[in-house]
mmCIF file of the C-alpha atoms, coordinates in Angstrom:
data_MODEL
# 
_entry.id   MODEL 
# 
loop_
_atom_site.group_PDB 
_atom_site.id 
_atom_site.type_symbol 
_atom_site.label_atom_id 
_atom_site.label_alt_id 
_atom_site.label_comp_id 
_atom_site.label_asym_id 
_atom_site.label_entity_id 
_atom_site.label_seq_id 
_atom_site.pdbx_PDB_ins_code 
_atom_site.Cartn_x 
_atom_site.Cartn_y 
_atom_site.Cartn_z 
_atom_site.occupancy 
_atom_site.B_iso_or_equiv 
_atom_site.pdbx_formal_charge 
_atom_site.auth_seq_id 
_atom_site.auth_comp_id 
_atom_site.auth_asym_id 
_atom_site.auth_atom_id 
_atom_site.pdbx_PDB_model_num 
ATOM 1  C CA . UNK A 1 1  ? 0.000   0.000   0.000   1.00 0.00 ? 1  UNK A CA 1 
ATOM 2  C CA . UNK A 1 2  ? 1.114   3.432   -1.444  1.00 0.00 ? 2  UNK A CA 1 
ATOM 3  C CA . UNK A 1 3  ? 1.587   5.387   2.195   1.00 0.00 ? 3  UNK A CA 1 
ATOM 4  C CA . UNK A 1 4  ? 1.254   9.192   2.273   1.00 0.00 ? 4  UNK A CA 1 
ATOM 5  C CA . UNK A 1 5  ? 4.873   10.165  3.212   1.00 0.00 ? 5  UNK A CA 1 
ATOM 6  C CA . UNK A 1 6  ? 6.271   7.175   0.117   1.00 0.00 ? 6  UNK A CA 1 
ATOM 7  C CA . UNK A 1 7  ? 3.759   8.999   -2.283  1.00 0.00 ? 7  UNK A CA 1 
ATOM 8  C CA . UNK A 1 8  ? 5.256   12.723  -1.134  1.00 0.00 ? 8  UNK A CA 1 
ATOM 9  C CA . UNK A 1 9  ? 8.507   11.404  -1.172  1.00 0.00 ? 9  UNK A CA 1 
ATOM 10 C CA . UNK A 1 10 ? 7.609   10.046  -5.284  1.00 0.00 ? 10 UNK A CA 1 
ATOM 11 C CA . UNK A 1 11 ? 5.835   13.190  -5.948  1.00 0.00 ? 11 UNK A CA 1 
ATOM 12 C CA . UNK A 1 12 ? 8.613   15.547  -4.812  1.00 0.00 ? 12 UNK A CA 1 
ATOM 13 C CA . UNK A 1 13 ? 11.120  13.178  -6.776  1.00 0.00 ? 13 UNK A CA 1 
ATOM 14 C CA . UNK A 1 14 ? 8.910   13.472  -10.194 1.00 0.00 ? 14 UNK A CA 1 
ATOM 15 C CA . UNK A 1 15 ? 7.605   17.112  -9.613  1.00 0.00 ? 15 UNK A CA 1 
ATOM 16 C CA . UNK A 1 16 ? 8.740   20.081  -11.794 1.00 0.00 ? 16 UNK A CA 1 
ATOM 17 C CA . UNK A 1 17 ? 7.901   22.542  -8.663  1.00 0.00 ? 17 UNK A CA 1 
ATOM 18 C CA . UNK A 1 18 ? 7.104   22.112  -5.032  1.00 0.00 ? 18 UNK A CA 1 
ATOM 19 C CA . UNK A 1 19 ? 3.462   22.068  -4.779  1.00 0.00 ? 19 UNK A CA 1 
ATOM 20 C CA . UNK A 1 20 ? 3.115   19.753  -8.315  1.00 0.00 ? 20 UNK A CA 1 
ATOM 21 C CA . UNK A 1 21 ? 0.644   17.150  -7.651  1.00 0.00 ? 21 UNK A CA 1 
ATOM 22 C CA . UNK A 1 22 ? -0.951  16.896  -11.029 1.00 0.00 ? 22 UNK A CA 1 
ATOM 23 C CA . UNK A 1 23 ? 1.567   17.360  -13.869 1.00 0.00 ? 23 UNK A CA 1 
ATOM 24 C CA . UNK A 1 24 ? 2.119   14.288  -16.064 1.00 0.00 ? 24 UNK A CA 1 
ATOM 25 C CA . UNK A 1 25 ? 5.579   13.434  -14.424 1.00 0.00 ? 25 UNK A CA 1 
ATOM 26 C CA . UNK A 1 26 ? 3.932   13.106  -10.806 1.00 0.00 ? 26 UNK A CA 1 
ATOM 27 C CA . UNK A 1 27 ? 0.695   11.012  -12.331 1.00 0.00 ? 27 UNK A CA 1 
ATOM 28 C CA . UNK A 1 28 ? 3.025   8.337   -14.301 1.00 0.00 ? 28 UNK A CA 1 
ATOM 29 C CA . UNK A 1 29 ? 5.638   8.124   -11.481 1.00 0.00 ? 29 UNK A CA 1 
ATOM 30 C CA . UNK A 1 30 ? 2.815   7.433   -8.879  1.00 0.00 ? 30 UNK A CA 1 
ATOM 31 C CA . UNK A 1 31 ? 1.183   5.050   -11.185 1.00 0.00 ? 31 UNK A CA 1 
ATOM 32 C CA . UNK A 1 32 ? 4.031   3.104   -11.747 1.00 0.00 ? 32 UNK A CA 1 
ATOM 33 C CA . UNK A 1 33 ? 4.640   2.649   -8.255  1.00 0.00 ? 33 UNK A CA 1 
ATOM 34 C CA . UNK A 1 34 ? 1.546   1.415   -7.315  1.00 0.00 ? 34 UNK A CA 1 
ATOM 35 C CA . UNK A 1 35 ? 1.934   -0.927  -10.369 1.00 0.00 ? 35 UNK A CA 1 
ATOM 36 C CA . UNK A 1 36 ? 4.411   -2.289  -8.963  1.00 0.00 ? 36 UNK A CA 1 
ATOM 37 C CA . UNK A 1 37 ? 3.124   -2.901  -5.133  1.00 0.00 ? 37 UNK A CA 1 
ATOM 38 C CA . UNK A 1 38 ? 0.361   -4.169  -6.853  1.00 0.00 ? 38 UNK A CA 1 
ATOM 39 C CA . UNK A 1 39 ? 2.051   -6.757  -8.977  1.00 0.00 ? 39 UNK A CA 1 
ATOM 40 C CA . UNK A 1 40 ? 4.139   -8.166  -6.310  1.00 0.00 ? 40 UNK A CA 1 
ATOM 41 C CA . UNK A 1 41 ? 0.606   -8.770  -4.719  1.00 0.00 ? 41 UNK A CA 1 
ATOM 42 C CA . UNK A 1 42 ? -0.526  -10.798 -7.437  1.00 0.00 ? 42 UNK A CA 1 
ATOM 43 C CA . UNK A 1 43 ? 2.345   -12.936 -7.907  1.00 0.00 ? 43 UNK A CA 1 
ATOM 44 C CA . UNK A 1 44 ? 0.868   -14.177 -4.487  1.00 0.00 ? 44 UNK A CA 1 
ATOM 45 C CA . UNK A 1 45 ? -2.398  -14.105 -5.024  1.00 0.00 ? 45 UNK A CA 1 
ATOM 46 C CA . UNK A 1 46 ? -2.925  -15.443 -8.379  1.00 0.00 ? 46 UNK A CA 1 
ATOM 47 C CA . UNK A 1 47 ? -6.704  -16.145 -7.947  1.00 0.00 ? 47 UNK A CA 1 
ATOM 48 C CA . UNK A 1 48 ? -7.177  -12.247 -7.145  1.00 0.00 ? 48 UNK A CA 1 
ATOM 49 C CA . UNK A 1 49 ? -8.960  -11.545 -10.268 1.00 0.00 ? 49 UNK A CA 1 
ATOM 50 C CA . UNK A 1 50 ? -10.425 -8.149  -8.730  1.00 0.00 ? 50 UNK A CA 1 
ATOM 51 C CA . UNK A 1 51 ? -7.272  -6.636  -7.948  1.00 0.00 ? 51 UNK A CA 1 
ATOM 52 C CA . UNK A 1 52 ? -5.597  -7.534  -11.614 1.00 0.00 ? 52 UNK A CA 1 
ATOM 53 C CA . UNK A 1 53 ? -8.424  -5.452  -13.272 1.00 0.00 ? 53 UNK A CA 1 
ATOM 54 C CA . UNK A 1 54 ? -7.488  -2.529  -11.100 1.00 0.00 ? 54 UNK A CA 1 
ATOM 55 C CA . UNK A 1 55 ? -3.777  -3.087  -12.252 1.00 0.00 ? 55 UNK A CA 1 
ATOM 56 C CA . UNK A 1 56 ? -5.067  -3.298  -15.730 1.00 0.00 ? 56 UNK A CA 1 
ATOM 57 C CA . UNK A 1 57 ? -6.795  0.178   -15.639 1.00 0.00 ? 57 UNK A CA 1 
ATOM 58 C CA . UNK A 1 58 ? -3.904  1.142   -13.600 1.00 0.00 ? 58 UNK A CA 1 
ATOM 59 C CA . UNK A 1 59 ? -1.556  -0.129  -16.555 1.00 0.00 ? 59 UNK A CA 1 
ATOM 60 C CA . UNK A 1 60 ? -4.054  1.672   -18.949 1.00 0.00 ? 60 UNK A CA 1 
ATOM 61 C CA . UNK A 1 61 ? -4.291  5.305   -17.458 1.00 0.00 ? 61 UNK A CA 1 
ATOM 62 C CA . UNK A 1 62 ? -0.914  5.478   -17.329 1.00 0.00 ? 62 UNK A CA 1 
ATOM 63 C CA . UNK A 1 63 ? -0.104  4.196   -21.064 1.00 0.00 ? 63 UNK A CA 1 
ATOM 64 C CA . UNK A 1 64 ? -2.625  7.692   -21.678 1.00 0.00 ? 64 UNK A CA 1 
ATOM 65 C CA . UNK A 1 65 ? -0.895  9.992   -19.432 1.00 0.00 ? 65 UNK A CA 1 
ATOM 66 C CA . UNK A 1 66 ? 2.746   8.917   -21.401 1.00 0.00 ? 66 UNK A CA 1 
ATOM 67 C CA . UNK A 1 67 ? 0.813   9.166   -25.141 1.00 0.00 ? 67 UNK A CA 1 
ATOM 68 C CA . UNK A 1 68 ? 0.176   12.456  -23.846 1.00 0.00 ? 68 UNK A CA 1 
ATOM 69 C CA . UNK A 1 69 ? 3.174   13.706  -22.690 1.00 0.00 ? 69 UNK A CA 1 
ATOM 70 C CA . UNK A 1 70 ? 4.634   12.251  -25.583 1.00 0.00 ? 70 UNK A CA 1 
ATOM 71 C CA . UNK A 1 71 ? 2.501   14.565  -27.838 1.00 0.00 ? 71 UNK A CA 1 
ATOM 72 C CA . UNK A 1 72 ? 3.381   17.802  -26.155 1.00 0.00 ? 72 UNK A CA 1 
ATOM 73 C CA . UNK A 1 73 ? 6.240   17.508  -25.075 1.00 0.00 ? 73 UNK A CA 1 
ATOM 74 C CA . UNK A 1 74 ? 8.759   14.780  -26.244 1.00 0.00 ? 74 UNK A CA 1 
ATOM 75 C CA . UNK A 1 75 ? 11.639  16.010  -24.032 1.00 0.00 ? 75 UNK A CA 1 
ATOM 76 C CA . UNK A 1 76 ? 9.832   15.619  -20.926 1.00 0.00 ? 76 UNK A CA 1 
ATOM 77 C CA . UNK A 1 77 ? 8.621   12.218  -22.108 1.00 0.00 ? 77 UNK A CA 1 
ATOM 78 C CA . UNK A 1 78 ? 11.985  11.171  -22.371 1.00 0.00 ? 78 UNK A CA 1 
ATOM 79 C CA . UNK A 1 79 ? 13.340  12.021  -18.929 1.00 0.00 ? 79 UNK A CA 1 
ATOM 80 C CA . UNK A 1 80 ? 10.383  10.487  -17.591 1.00 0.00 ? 80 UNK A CA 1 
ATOM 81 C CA . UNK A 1 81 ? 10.893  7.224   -18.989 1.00 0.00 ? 81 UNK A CA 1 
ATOM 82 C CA . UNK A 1 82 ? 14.233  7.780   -18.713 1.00 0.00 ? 82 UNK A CA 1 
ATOM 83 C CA . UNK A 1 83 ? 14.069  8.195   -14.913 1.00 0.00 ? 83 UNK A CA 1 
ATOM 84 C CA . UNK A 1 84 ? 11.350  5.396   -13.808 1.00 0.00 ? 84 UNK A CA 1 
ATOM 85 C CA . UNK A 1 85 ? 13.201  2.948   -16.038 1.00 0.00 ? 85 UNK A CA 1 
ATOM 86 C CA . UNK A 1 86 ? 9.807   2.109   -18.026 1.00 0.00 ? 86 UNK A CA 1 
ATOM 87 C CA . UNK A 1 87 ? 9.772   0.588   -21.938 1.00 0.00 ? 87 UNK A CA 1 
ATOM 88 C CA . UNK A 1 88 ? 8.790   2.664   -24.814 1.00 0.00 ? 88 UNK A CA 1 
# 
C-alpha cells in the first residue's frame, strides 16, 4: 500500500515545482509505483482476479498519461521514462 509520506517522497522526486501534484511526471511516477506494489501482490495471489483489473486500468491510465506527454512535449517524455526505467 502506497503510504502518504512514500507517495510525497515520489511526488517531490517526479515534480517540476514544489506544490506539483498533477503534472504528467507526478501522475506516471505514482502510477508506476503502485503498479508495482500491486504486482508483487498478485504474484501471491494469483486467484485475485479483482485486484488484476485494477492493475489493468492502472496499466491503462498510465499508457494515456505517457501518449500524452509524448505529444506535447517529447523532451519531458523522455526524462520520464528515462528516470522510472519504463519501456517505450
Amino acid at each position: 500500500m502506497l503510504t502518504k509520506t512514500r507517495k510525497l517522497k515520489i511526488i517531490k522526486a517526479a515534480g517540476i515545482h514544489e506544490k506539483d501534484t498533477g503534472s504528467p511526471e507526478v501522475q506516471i511516477a505514482v502510477l508506476t509505483k503502485r503498479i508495482d506494489e500491486l504486482s508483487k501482490h498478485l504474484k501471491e495471489h494469483k486467484k485475485d482476479t479483482h485486484s488484476r483489473r485494477g492493475l489493468l486500468s492502472m496499466v491503462a491510465d498510465r499508457q494515456s498519461h505517457l501518449r500524452y506527454l509524448q505529444k506535447k512535449n517529447t523532451r519531458r517524455y523522455n526524462t520520464i521514462v528515462r528516470k522510472l526505467e519504463l519501456k517505450k
